[in-house]
N, C-alpha and C positions, 0 to 999 in steps of 0.2 A: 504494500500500500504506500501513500505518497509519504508518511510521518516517517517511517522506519528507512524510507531511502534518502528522503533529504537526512535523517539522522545518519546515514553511514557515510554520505559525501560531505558531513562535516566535518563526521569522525579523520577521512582521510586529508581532510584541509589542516585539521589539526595534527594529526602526525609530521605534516609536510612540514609545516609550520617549526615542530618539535626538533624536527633532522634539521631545519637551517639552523634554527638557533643551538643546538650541537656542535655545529661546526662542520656535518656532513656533506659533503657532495650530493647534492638531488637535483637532476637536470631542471630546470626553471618551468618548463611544458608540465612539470607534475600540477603544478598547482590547476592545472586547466583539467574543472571537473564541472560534469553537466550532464541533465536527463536525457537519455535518448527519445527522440522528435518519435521514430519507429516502433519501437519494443516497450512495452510497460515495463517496471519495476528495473531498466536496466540505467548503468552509470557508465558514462563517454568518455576515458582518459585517453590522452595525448598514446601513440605506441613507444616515445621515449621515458615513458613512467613503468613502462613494465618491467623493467630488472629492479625497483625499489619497489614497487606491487607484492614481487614476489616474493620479499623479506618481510612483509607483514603480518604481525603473529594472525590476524585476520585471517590469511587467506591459508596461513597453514593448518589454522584450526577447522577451516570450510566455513566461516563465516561470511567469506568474501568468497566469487568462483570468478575466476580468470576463464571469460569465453568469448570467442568472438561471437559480433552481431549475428550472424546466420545460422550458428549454432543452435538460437536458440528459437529457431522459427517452428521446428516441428513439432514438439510439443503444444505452445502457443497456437497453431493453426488445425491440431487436431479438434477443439473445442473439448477439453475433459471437465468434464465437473466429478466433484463426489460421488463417489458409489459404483466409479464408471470400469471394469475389468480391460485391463488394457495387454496388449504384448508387444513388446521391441524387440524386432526380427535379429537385430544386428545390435548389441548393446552396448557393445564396449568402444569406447571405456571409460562412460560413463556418467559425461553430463549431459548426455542429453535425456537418458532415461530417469536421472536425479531430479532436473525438470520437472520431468512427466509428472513425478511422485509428489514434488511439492503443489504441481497445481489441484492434485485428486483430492488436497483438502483435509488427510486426518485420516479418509474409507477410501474403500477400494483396493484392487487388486493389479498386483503390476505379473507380470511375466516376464525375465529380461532374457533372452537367450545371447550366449557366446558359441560354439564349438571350440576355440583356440583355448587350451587351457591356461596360457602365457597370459592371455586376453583376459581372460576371464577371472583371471588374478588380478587385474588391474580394475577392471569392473567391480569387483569387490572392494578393493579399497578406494575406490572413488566412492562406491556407495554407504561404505563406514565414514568417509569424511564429510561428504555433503548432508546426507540423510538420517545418519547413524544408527544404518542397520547394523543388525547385532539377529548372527546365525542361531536356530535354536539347534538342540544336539539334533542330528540324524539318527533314526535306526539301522542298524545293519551290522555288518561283520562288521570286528576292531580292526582298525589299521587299514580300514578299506577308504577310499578317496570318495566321497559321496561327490553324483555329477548334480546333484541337486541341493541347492542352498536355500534356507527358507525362512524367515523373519520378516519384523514389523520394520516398518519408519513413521517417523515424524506423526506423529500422534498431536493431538490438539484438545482444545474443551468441548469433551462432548463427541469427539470421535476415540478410538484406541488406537488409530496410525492404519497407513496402509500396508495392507498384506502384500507382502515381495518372494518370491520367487526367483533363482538368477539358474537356467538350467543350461548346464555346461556341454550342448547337445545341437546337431543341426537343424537351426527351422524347418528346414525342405524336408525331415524326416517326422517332420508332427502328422496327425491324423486327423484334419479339423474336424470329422465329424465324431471324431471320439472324446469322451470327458475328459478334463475340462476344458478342452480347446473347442467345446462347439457352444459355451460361451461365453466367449471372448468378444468386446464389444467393438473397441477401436485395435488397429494393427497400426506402427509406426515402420516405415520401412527403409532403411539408410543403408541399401549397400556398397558391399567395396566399388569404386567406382575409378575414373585413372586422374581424378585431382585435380583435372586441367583448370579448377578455380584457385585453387593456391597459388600463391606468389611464388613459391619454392619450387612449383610446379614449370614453369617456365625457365629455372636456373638450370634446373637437372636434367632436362628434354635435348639433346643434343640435336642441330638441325639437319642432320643427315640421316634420323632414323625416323622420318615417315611412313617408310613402308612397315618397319614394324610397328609405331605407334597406331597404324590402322588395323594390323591383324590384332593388337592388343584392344582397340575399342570393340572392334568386334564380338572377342570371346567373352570381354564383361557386361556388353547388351546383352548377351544371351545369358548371362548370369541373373544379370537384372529381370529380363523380362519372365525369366523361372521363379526366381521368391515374390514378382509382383503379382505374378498371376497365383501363386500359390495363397496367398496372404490373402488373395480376396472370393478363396473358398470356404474361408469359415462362416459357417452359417448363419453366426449371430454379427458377422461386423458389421455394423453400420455405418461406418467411416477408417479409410485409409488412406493414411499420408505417406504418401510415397516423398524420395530426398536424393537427392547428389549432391555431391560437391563438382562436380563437372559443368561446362560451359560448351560440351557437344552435345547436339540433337539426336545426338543415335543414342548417346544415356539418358535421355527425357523424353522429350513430346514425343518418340517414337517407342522407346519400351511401356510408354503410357498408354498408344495406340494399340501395341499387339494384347496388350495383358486386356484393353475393352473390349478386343473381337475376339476372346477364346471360347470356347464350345461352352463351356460349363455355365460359364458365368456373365457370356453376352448380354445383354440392355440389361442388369442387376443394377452395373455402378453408373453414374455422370462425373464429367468432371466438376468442381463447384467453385467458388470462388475461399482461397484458401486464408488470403490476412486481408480481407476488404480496404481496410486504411494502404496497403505499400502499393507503394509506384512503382511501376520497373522502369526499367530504361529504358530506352529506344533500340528494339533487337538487331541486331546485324547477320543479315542471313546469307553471309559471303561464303559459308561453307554449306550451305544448302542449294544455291543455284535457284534452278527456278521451281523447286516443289512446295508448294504454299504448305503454311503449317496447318492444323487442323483447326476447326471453328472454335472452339474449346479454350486455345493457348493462350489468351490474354487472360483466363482464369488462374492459371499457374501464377506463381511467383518466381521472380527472378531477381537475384541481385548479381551486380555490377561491380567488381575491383573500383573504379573510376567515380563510379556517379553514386555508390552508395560507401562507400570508405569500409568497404570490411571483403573476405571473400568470395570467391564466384561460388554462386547456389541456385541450385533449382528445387521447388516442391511443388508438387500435386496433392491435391487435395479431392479423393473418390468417394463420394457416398453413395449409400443404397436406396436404387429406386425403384428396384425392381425385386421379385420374387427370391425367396431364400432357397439355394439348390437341396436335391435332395441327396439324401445319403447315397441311392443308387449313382445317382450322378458325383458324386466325388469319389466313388471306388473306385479304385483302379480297374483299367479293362480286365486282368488275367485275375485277380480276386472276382468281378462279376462273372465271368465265365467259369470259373471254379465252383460257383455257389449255384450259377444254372445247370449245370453237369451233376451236380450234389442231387440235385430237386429232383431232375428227371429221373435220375440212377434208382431215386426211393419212389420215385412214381412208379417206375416199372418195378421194381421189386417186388411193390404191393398189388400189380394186377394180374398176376396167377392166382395168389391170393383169396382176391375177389372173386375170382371166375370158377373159383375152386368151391367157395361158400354158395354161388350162387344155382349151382349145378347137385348140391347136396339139398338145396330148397326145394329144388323140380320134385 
């Protein structure tokens, strides 16, 4: 809220304050602190304040989170309130799922998935810093690594914190229509993507490797467009925020397009309008040529390196507007065909059976 943030940009006017009259070196840019115009509850320092940021008992207590602007859109543009069951496809490492959990208010239930267990190490300690979650024991064998971690956070008056889950296991291997993933209300979706919004991202690119930098977009749309279309067969979602940190079209408006035309889940989602207040920039569609984008993409949000001062980001925002699939339709083909081979095999079994009873009647 507005009391508790102007109280923390005093707080840090006053440290700055504290380190000159020390005697310490603090680059002058620190004292430059102010509300962001974009993001609620967030505070706008200089990028020359970040190496004194980091020495803040503040921010190593998780009082203070060191994020950039874009970071923090996906949670923000899921719309969660209290009570609401959520899951983060791709969790780590960790703020943006820490987010998630403060905006749920106290209830509700989060699901964080990692597969990388390195990762998933790091997810947990971001979520004891920011949230302070705190694991209850697992059952099981001693000495066995439990791939499921499971505790409260950030509890409030009148709620008991939200239920957290962090399960060290691949999304793409969940079963939405099995408990408790069928239901699961909102899905957040951020996967690996090739970065090309970072600024770092353009140091490291060397310009002679286009041909591979293309065979590399390639294999991560197709990674993209498998967890986005996965993510939006749970049965209960009502909203999924898809995310990159990419500024190419083949990781966005077009993994957005295959995951709305698949079999399963065609006319279910629309695209919607994801932060109604951001502006985008003005797109540049120099690496698209002449294929228009779809009618939809001015609903997306995009930021800009240049015209929004943080990094390049894309989100979609899908809700449901159409019919919830049904179980038959999210089995797999060779489980359906296992289970109609089952049916027939006991049909026939039982009509000798019949034929046998009814020939004892005559």
């Amino acid at each position: 809220s507005e009391a508790p943030l102007q109280h923390l940009a005093n707080a840090l006017q006053d440290a700055y304050q504290k380190d000159l009259a020390a005697g310490r070196q603090v680059a002058a840019e620190t004292a430059e602190v102010s509300k962001d115009e974009l993001v609620p509850e967030l505070l706008v320092l200089h990028p020359a304040a970040r190496c004194w940021l980091q020495q803040l008992p503040e921010v190593q207590n998780g009082a203070l989170v060191l994020q950039d602007r874009s970071s923090c859109l996906s949670a923000l543009a899921a719309g969660l309130t209290p009570g609401t069951i959520v899951l983060d496809a791709c969790a780590a490492p960790g703020s943006k799922t820490s987010h998630a959990i403060e905006l749920l208010g106290g209830s509700g239930k989060m699901f964080a998935f990692e597969k990388d267990p390195r990762r998933a190490k790091a997810l947990l300690q971001r979520l004891r810093l920011l949230c302070g979650f705190e694991t209850r024991k697992a059952r099981g064998a001693k000495g066995k690594k439990a791939s499921v971690k499971r505790g409260q956070c950030l509890p409030t008056a009148g709620h008991p914190g939200v239920e957290v889950e962090v399960r060290i296991k691949d999304f793409l291997e969940v079963k939405p229509w099995e408990a408790p993933w069928n239901q699961v209300e909102v899905l957040l979706v951020d996967p690996s993507c090739s970065g090309s919004g970072l600024p770092e991202h353009h140091l490291q690119t060397p310009p002679d490797a286009a041909g591979t930098e293309a065979a590399r977009l390639k294999r991560l749309a197709a990674f993209q467009r498998r967890i986005l279309q996965h993510a939006m067969k749970f049965p209960k979602a009502r909203t999924v925020v898809y995310s990159t940190c990419s500024l190419h079209r083949l990781e966005n408006e077009d993994v957005v397009t295959a995951a709305l035309s698949q079999n399963v889940t065609a006319g279910a989602f629309r695209v919607t309008s994801a932060v109604p207040w951001w502006r985008n920039a003005p797109l540049d569609l120099s690496e698209d040529g002449a294929e228009p984008l779809p009618s939809w993409a001015h609903l997306c949000l995009r930021s800009e390196p240049g015209f929004h001062r943080c990094r390049g980001f894309f989100l979609c925002r899908l809700d449901r507007v159409g019919g919830k699939p049904t179980e038959e339709q999210l089995t797999p083909r060779k489980r359906r065909k296992r289970k109609r081979q089952k049916e027939l095999k006991k049909s026939r079994d039982g009509a000798p059976e019949a034929s046998s009873q009814a020939a004892q009647a005559k």
